[in-house]
Backbone bond lengths (Angstrom), bond angles and torsions (degrees), N, CA, C in turn:
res aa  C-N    CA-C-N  psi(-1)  N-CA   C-N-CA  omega(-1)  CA-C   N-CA-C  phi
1 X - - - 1.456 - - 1.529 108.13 -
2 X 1.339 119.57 156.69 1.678 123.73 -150.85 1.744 68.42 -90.93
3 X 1.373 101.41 -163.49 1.401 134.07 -169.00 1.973 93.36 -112.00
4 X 1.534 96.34 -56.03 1.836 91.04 172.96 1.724 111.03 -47.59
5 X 1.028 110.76 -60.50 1.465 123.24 179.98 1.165 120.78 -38.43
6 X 1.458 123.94 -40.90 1.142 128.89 -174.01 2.109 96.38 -91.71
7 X 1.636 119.01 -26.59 1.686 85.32 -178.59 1.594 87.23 -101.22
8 X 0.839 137.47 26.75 1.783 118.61 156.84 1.899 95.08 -89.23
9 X 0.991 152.77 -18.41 0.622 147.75 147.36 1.540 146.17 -51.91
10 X 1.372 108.59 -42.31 1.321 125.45 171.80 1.387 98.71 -49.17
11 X 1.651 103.08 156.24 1.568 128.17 164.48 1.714 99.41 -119.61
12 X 1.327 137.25 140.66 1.046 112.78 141.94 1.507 133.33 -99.01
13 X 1.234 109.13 169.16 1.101 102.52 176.02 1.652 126.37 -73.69
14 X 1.310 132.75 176.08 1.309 140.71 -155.01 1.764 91.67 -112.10
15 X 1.592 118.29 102.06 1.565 111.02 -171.33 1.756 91.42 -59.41
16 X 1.720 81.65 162.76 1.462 104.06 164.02 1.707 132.02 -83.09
17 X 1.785 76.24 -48.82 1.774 107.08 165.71 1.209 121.20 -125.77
18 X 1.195 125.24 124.69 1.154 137.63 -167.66 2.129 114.33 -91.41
19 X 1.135 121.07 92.54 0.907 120.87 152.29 1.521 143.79 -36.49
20 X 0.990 136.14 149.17 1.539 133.36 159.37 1.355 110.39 -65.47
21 X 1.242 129.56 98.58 1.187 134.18 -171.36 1.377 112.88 -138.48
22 X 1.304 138.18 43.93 0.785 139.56 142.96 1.437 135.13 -68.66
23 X 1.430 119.95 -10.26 1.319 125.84 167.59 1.362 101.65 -83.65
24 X 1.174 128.31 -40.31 1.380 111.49 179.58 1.933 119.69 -93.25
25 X 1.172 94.13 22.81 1.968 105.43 160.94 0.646 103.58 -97.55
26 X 2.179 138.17 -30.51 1.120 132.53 -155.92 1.804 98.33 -103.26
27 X 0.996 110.15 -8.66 1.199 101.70 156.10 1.610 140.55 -119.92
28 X 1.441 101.94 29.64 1.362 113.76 148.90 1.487 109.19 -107.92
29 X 1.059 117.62 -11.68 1.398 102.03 155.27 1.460 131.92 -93.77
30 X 1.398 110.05 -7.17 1.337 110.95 153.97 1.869 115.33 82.38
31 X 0.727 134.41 -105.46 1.676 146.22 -173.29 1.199 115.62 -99.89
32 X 1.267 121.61 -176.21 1.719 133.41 -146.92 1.724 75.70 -98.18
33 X 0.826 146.08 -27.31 1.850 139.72 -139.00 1.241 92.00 -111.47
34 X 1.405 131.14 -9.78 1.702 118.80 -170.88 1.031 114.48 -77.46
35 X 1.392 142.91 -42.73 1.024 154.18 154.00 1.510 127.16 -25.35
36 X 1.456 114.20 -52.78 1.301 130.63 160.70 1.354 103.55 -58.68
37 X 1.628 122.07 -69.94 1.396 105.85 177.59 1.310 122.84 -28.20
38 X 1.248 133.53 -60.86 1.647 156.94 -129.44 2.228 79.25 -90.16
39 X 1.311 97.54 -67.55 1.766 94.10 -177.78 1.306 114.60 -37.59
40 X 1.351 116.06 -51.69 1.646 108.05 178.81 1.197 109.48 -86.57
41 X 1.176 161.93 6.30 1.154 148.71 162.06 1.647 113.03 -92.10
42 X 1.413 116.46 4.23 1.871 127.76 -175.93 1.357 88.64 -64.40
43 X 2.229 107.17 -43.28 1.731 108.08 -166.10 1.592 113.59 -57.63
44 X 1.006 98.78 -3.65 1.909 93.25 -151.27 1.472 126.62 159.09
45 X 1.303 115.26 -175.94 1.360 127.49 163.45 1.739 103.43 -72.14
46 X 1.007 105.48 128.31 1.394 122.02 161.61 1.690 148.84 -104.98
47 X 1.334 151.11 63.78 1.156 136.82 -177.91 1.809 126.69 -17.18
48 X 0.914 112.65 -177.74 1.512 115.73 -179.35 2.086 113.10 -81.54
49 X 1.549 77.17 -50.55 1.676 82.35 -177.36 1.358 119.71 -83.12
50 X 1.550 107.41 16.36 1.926 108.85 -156.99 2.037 62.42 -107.87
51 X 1.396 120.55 -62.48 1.415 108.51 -156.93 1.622 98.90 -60.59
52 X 0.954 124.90 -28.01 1.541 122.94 177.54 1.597 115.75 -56.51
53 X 1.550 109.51 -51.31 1.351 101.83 -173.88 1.841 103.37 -81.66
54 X 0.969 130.31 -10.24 1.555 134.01 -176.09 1.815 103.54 -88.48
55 X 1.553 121.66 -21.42 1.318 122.40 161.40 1.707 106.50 -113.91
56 X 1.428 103.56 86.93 1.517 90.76 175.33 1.604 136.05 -84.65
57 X 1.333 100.03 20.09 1.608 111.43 163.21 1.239 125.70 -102.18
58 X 1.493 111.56 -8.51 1.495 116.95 169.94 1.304 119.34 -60.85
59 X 1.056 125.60 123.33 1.908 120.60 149.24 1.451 119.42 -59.73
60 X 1.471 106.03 153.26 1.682 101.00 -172.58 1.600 105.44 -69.26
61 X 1.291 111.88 -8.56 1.817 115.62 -175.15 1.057 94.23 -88.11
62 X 0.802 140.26 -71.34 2.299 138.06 -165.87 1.093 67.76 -76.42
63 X 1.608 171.73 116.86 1.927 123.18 48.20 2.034 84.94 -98.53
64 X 1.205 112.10 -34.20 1.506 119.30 -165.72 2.254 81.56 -49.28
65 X 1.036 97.33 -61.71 1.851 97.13 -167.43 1.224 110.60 -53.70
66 X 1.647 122.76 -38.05 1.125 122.02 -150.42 2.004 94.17 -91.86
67 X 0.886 122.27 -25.36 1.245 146.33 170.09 1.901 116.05 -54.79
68 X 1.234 103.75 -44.11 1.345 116.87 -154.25 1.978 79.37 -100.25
69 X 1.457 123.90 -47.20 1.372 113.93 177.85 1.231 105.71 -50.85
70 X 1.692 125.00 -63.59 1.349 109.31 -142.94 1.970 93.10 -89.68
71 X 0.889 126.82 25.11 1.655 132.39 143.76 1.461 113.25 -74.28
72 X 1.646 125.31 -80.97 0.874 103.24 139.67 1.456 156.29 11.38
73 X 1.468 129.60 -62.41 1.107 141.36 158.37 1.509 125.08 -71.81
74 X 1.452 102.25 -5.19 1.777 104.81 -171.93 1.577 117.00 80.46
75 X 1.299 131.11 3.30 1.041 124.68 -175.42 1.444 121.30 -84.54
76 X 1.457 109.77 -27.63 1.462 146.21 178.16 1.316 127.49 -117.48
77 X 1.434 122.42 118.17 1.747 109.88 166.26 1.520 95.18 -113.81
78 X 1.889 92.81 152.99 1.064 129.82 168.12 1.309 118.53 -80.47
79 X 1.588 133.00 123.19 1.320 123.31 161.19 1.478 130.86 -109.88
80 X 1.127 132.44 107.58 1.807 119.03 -177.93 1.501 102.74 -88.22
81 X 1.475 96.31 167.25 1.656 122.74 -157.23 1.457 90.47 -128.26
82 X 1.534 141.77 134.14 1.475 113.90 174.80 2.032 84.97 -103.13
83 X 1.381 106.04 118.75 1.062 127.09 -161.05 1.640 105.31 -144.50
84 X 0.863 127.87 145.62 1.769 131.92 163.27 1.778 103.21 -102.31
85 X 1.379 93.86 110.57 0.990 145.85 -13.89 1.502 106.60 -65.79
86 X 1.517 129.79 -156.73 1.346 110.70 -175.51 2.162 88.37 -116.34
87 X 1.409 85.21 147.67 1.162 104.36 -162.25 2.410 98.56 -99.60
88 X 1.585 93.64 128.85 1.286 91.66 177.32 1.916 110.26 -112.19
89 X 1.482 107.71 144.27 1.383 107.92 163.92 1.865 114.97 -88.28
90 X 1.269 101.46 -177.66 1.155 87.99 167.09 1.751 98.84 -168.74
91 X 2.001 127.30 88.94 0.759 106.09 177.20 1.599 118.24 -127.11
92 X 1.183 116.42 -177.20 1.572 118.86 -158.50 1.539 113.65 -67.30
93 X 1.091 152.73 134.34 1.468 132.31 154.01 1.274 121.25 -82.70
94 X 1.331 99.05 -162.67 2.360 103.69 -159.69 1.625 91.31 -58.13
95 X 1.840 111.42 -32.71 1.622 109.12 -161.59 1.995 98.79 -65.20
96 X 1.517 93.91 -36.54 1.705 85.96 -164.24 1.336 119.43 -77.67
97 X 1.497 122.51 -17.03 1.344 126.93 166.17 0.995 125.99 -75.86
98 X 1.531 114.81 -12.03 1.411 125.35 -179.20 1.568 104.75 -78.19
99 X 1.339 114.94 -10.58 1.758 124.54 -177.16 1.522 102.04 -68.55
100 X 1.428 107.14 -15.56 1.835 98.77 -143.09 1.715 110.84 -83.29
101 X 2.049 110.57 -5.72 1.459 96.85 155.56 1.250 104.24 -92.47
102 X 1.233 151.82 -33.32 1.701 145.27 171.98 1.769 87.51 -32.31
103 X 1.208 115.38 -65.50 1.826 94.90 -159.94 1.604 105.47 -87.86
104 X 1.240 110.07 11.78 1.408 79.58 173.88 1.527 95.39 -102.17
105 X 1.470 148.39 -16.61 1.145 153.59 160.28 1.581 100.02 -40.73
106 X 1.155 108.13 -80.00 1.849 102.10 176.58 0.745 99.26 -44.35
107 X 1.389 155.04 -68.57 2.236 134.66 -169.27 1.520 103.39 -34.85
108 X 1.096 111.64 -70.16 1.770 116.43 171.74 1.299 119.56 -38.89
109 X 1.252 117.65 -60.82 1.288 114.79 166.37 1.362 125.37 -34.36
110 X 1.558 117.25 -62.72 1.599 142.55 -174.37 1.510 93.35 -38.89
111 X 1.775 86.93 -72.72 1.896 108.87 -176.29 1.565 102.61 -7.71
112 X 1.733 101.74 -82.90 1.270 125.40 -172.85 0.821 144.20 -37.26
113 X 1.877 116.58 -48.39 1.323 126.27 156.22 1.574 141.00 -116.38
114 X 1.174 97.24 25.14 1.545 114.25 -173.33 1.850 111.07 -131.15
């Protein structure tokens, strides 16, 4: 069984005790660009150059890194196409949709005081 396979699958459990763990959310999400990633990918399946032109301050190196972390982390799977050239997806798993009240709280937040 892949590694994707197994966290689209996962449930987690409902903690008992809740830790201070915000240092370790902020580092499965890794970099200033994850976030942005994670927003455009709520729409959908995404390609490389569709999230590129929808963050146009990214470099193709920080989204290529920031991309390859939050895979890595389970938040994201990667899909290849064997295609000429070969064509990649790139969409969220149960972990990365589960982000989507964390960012919509920061919108509110922003809203509010900025």
């Amino acid at each position: 069984m892949k590694t994707t396979d197994k966290a689209s699958n996962y449930v987690p459990k409902t903690p008992v005790h809740i830790e201070c763990n915000i240092e370790r959310t902020l580092d499965v999400l890794g970099g200033k660009w994850a976030f942005l990633v994670i927003r455009e990918l709520f729409s959908g399946t995404l390609r490389f150059g569709e999230l590129q032109r929808r963050i146009p301050n990214v470099s193709p190196r920080a989204l290529t890194s920031t991309l390859r972390h939050l895979e890595e982390q389970g938040v994201l799977e990667r899909k290849v196409f064997p295609t000429v050239p070969v064509t990649v997806e790139y969409t969220l798993t149960p972990k990365g949709h589960d982000l989507h009240v964390i960012c919509h709280e920061m919108k509110l937040w922003a809203a509010r005081w900025t």
